[in-house]
C-alpha positions in Angstrom: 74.8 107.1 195.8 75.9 107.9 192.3 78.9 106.1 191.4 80.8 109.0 190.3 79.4 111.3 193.3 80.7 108.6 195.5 84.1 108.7 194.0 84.1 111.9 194.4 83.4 111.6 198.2 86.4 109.2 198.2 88.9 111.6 196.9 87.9 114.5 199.5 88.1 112.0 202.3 91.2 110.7 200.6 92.6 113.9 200.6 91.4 114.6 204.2 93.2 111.1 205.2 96.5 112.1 203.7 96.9 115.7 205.7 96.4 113.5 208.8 99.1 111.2 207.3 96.7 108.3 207.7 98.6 107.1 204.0 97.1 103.9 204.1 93.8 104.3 204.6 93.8 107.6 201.9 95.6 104.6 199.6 92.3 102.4 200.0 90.1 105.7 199.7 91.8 106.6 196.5 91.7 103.0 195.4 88.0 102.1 195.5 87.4 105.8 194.2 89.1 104.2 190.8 86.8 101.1 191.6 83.6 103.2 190.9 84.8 105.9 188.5 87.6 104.5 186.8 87.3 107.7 184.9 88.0 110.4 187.2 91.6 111.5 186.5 91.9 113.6 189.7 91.7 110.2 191.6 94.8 108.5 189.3 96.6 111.6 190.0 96.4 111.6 194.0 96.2 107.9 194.0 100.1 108.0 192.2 101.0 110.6 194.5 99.8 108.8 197.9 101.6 105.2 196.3 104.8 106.8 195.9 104.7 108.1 199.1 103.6 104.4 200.2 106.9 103.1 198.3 104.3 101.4 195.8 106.4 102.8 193.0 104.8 100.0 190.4 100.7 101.4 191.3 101.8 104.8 191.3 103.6 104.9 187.8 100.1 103.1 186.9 97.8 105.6 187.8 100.0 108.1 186.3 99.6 106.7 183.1 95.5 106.6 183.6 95.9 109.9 184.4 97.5 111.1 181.5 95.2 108.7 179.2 92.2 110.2 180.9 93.8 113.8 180.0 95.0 112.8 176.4 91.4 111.3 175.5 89.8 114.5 176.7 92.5 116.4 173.9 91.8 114.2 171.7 87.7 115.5 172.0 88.8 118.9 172.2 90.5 118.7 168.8 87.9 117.2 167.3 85.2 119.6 168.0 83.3 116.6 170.2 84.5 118.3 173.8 84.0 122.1 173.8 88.2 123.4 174.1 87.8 126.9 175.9 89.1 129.6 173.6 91.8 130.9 176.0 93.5 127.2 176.2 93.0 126.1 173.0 95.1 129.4 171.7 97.9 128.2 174.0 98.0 124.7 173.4 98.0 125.8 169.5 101.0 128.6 170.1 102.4 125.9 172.0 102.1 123.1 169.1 103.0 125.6 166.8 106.0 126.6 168.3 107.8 123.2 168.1 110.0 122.4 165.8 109.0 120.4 162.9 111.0 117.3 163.4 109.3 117.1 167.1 105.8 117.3 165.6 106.6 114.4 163.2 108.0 112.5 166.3 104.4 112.6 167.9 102.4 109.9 167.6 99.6 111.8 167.8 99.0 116.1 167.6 97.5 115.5 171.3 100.8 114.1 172.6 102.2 117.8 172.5 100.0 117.6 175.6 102.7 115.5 177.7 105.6 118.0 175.7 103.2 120.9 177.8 102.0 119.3 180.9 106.1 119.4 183.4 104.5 118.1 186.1 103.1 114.9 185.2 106.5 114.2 183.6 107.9 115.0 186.7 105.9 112.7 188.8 106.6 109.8 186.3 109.9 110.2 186.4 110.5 110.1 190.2 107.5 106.8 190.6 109.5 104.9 187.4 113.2 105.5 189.2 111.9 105.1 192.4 112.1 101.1 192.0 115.1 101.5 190.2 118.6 101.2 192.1 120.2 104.8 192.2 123.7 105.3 194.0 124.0 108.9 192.5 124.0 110.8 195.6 122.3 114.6 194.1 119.6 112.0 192.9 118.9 110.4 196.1 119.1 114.4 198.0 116.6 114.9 194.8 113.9 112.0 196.0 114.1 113.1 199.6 113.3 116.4 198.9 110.7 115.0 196.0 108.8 113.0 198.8 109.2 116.0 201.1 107.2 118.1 198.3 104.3 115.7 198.3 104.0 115.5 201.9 104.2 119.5 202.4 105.3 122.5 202.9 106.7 121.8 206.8 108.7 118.7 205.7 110.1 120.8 202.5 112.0 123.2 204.8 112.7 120.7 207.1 114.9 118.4 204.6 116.5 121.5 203.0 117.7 122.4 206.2 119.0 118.7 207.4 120.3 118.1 204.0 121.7 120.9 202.6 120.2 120.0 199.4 118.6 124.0 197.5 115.1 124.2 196.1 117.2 126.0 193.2 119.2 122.2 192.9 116.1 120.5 193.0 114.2 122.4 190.4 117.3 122.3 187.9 117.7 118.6 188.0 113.8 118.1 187.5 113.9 120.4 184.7 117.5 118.6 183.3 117.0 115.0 184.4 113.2 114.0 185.5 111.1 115.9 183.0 112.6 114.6 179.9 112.6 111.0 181.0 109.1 111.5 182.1 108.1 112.5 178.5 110.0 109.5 177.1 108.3 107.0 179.6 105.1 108.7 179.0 105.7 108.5 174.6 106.2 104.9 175.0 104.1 103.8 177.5 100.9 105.2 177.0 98.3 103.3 174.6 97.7 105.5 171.7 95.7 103.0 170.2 93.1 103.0 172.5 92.6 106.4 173.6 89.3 106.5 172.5 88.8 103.8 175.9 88.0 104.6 179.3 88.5 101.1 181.0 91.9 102.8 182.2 92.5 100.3 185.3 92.4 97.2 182.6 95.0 99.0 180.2 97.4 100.0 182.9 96.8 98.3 186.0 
């Protein structure tokens, strides 16, 4: 089989593993999907999801990076005119760009890093895999990564630690948008290799 067909096959049955919460086995899925298309982002992505759920906080903030390396190369080709950009995305990433203020443009290391500026959710996830091995005594921040957990597992758990811990999906938002977010862009600024986004050997760069 194709290498990147098989990959593909990985992720489904991945994906398949994880509603069964089978985590360990959809880890190893997601893991030799990278093995044989290190290029598939959609793999990095669930693969950080399924190790923070694993406690692996160290892999997941990895793949997150790939991820966004993976997403910030394909920008990158957009803007050049070597990937076609679809006309009704490239006018809101440009409104978008546009929009910031001057002293964040000159900030970027790059015009495709607005990118991580548009992209909440990645932040997010960053955030909550790079404090996850980090010791956190604040006790809204603990209620914030049981209820983060809860969201990656699903909907059922969701409502059930709302309603053991008292702790609002209102809260929860807020501090993502006040605390998580931001730090996620910052980890994501520094820690990605902007040198070397022209690269797809992600695993060797982040791993």
């Amino acid at each position: 089989m194709d290498v990147k067909k098989l990959a593909e096959s990985l992720l489904k049955t991945g994906l398949e593993q994880k509603r069964k919460g089978n985590l360990d086995q959809a880890a190893e899925d997601f893991t030799e999907g990278v093995a044989n298309d290190p290029t598939n982002a959609s793999i990095h992505y669930e693969l950080g999801k399924i190790q923070f759920l694993r406690g692996d906080y160290g892999i997941s903030l990895s793949a997150y990076l790939a991820y966004t390396h993976l997403q910030l190369k394909k920008r990158e080709s957009q803007l050049s005119g070597e990937l076609d950009f679809p006309e009704e995305e490239k006018a809101l990433s440009e409104d978008f760009y546009n929009s910031l203020p001057e002293e964040v443009k000159k900030s970027l290391p790059r015009k495709s890093a607005s990118y991580i500026l548009e992209d909440g959710d990645i932040c997010n996830h960053v955030a909550h895999s790079y404090f996850g091995s980090q010791k956190i005594e604040d006790p809204d921040i603990v209620e914030n990564f049981k209820l983060y957990y809860s969201t990656l597992v699903g909907s059922n758990l969701v409502q059930m630690t709302i309603e053991q811990f008292g702790f609002s999906m209102e809260k929860f938002n807020q501090m993502n948008l006040d605390i998580f977010i931001p730090n996620g862009r910052m980890i994501l600024l520094d820690n990605i290799a902007w040198d070397r986004l022209d690269e797809d050997d992600v695993v060797r760069i982040y791993f």
